[in-house]
C-alpha positions as CSV (number, residue, x, y, z in Angstrom):
1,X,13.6,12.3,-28.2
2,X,13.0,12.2,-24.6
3,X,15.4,10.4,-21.9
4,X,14.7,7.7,-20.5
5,X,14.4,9.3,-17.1
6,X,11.7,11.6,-18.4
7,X,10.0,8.6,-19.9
8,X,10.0,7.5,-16.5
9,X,8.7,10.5,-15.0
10,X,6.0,10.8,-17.3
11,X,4.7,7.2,-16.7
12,X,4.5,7.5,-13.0
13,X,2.6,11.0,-13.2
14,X,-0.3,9.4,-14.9
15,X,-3.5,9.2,-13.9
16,X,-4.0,5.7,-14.0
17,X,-1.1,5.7,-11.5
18,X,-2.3,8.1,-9.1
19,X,-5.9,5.7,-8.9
20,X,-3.6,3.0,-8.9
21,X,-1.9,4.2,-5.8
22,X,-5.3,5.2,-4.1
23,X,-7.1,2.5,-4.5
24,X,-3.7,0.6,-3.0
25,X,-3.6,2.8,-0.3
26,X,-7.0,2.3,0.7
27,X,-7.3,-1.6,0.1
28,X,-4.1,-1.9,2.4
29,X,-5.4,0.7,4.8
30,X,-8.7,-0.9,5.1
31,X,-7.1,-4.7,5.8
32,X,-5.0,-3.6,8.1
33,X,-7.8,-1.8,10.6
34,X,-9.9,-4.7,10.3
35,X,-6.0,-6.9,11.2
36,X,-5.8,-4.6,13.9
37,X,-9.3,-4.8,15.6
38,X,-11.0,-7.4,14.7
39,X,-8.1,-10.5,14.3
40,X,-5.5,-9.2,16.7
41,X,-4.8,-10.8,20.3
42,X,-5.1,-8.5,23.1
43,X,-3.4,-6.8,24.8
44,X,-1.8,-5.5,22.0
45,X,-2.0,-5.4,18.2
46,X,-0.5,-8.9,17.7
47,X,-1.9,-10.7,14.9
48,X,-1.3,-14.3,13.5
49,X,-2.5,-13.8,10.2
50,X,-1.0,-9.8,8.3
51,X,-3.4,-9.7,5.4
52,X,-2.1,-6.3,4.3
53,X,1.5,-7.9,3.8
54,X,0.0,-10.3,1.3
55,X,-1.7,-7.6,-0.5
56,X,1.4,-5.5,-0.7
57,X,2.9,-8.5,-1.8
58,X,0.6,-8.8,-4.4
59,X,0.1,-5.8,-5.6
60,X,4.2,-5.1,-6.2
61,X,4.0,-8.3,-8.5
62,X,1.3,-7.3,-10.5
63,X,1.4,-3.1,-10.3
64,X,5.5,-2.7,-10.0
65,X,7.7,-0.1,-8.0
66,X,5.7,2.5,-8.1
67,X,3.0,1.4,-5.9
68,X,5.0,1.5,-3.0
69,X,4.8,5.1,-1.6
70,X,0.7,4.0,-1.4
71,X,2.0,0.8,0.7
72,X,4.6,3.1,2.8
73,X,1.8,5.8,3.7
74,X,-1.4,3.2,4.2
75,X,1.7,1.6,6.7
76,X,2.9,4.5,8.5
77,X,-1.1,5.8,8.5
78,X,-2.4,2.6,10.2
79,X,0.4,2.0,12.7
80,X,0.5,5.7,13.9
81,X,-1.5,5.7,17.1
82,X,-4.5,7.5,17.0
């Protein structure tokens, strides 16, 4: 009988996860260059509307806990300076 921690383990290891976590990385990446260049007010990258908060929102609700390594990295990926 396997642990519950290794249950754990298994689940987030699945493929479905890891295509889970892509496509939320790319969804959130995605919103938040079009945030950044096409709805932000110069001269900076302030915006009035953050769609990529609402999808991380969303996407915890209906994915769970272990989306958000996809939402951390698309973050830290679209606010690192290029």
């Amino acid at each position: 009988m396997a642990s519950a921690s290794e249950e754990r383990v298994g689940r987030i290891l699945t493929k479905q996860s890891l295509l889970a976590n892509l496509l939320v990385f790319a969804a959130y990446y995605v919103a938040a260059t079009f945030g950044m260049k096409f709805v932000s007010i110069p001269p900076g990258n302030l915006t009035l509307i953050w769609l990529p908060s609402g999808l991380a929102m969303a996407c915890l609700i209906l994915g769970g806990r272990h989306l958000l390594p996809a939402i951390f990295l698309a973050s830290y990926a679209s606010n690192t300076p290029h």
